[in-house]
C-alpha positions in Angstrom: 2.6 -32.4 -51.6 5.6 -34.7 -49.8 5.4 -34.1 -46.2 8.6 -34.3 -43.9 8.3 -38.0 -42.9 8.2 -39.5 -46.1 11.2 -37.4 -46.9 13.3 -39.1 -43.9 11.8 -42.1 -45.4 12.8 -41.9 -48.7 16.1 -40.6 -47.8 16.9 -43.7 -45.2 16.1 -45.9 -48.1 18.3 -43.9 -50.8 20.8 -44.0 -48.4 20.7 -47.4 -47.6 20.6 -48.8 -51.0 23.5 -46.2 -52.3 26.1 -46.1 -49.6 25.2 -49.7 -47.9 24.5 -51.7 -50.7 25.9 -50.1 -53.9 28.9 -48.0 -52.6 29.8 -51.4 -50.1 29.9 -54.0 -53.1 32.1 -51.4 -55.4 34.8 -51.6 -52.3 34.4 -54.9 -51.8 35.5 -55.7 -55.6 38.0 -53.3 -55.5 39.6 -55.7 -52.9 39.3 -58.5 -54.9 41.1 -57.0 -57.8 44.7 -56.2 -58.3 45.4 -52.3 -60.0 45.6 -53.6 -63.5 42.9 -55.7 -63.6 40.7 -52.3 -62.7 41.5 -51.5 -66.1 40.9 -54.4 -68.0 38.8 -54.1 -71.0 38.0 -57.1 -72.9 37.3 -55.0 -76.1 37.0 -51.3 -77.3 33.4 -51.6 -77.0 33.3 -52.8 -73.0 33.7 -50.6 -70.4 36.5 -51.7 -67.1 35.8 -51.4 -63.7 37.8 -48.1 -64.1 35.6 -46.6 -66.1 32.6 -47.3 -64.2 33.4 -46.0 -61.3 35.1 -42.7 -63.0 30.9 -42.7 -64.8 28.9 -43.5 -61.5 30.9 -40.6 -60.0 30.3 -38.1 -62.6 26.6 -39.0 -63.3 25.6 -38.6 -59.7 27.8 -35.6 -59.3 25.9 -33.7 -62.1 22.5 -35.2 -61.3 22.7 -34.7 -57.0 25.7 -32.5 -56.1 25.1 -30.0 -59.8 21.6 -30.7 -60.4 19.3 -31.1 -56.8 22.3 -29.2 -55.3 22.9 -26.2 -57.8 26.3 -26.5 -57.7 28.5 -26.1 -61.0 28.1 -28.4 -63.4 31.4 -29.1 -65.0 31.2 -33.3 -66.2 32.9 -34.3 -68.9 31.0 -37.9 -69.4 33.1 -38.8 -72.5 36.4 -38.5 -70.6 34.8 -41.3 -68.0 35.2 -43.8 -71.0 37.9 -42.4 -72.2 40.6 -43.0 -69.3 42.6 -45.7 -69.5 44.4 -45.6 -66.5 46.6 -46.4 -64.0 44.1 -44.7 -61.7 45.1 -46.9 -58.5 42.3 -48.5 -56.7 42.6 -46.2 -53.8 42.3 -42.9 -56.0 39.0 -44.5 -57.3 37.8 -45.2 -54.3 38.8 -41.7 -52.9 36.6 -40.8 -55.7 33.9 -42.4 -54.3 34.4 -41.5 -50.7 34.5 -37.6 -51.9 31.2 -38.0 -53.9 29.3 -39.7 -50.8 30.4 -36.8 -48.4 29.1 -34.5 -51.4 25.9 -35.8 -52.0 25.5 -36.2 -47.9 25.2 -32.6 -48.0 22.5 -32.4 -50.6 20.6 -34.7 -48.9 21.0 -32.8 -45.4 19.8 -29.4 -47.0 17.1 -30.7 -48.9 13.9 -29.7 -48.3 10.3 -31.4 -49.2 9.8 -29.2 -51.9 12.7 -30.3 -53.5 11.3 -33.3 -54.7 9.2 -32.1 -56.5 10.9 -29.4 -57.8 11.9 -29.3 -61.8 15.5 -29.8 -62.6 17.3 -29.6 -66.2 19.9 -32.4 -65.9 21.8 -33.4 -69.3 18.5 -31.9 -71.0 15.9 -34.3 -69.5 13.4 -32.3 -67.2 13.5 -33.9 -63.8 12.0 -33.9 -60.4 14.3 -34.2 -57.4 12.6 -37.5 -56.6 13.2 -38.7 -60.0 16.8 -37.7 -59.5 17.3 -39.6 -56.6 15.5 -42.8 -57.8 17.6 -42.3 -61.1 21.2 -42.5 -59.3 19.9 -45.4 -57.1 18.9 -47.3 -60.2 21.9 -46.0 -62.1 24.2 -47.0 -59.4 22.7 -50.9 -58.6 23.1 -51.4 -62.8 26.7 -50.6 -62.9 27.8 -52.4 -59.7 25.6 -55.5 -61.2 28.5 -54.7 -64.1 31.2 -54.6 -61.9 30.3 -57.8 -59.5 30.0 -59.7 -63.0 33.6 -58.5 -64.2 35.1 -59.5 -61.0 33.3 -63.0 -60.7 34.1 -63.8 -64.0 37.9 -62.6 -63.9 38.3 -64.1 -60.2 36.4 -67.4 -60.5 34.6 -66.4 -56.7 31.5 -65.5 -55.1 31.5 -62.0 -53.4 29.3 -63.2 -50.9 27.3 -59.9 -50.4 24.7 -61.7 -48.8 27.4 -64.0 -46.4 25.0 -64.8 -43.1 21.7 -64.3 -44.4 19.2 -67.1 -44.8 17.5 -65.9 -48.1 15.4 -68.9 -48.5 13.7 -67.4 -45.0 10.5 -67.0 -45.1 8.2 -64.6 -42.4 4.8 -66.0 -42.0 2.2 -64.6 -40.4 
């Protein structure tokens, strides 16, 4: 059984890794881009930045918000691949926005049992744990896609880790 603390735990850390980490570097090459080259697609068979942010919306929508949240599931994932724009960059990162202030209030109703709890999401039996962990994951893969399109198009370093010494080492 998950007691209350490692629930604040768990959810500091999914928050952290979504909103600070993942949600952060999506802005950030947002910025870097200009509206077209959102929607570049170097073949039929490759995704643009567009799209992935249209697909991280809508699989953590029906995962958290439909799925650990109960709300209606109504995603169309093909139509996430599908678009071909002009979304602008400020829609798609509306998009994002809305989807953090909808999964903030799964998160601020859920209870221990929740993690544990069985969920039916696109029909794979999950746990809310496994949920969470799953849009995490899913959300660090696709903005590893994204920094890589906008590095490659731009020529640049995003510089995500600007001011940190990661050749540090803590002894002790």
């Amino acid at each position: 059984m998950v007691d209350q603390s490692f629930l604040q735990f768990f959810l500091t850390e999914f928050r952290r890794r979504l909103y600070d980490e993942s949600m952060i570097r999506i802005e950030k090459c947002l910025a870097l881009l200009n509206e077209s080259e959102v929607w570049y697609r170097p073949n039929d068979n490759s995704n643009s930045i567009g799209n992935l942010i249209l697909h991280l919306c809508g699989n953590a929508q029906q995962y958290i918000v439909a799925g650990l949240g109960e709300a209606l599931d109504q995603r169309n994932r093909q139509s996430e691949f599908d678009e071909r724009g002009p979304i602008s960059k400020a829609e798609l990162w509306q998009k994002v926005v809305n989807l953090k202030e909808r999964i903030e209030v799964v998160l601020q109703n859920l209870q221990t049992t929740d993690l544990e709890r069985p969920v039916l999401v696109q029909g794979f039996q999950e746990t809310g744990l496994s949920i969470l962990v799953h849009v995490v994951e899913h959300f660090s893969y696709h903005t590893g896609q994204i920094t890589y399109i906008v590095k490659a198009a731009k020529d640049l370093q995003t510089n995500y880790y600007a001011g940190f010494d990661l050749n540090s080492t803590v002894q002790g």
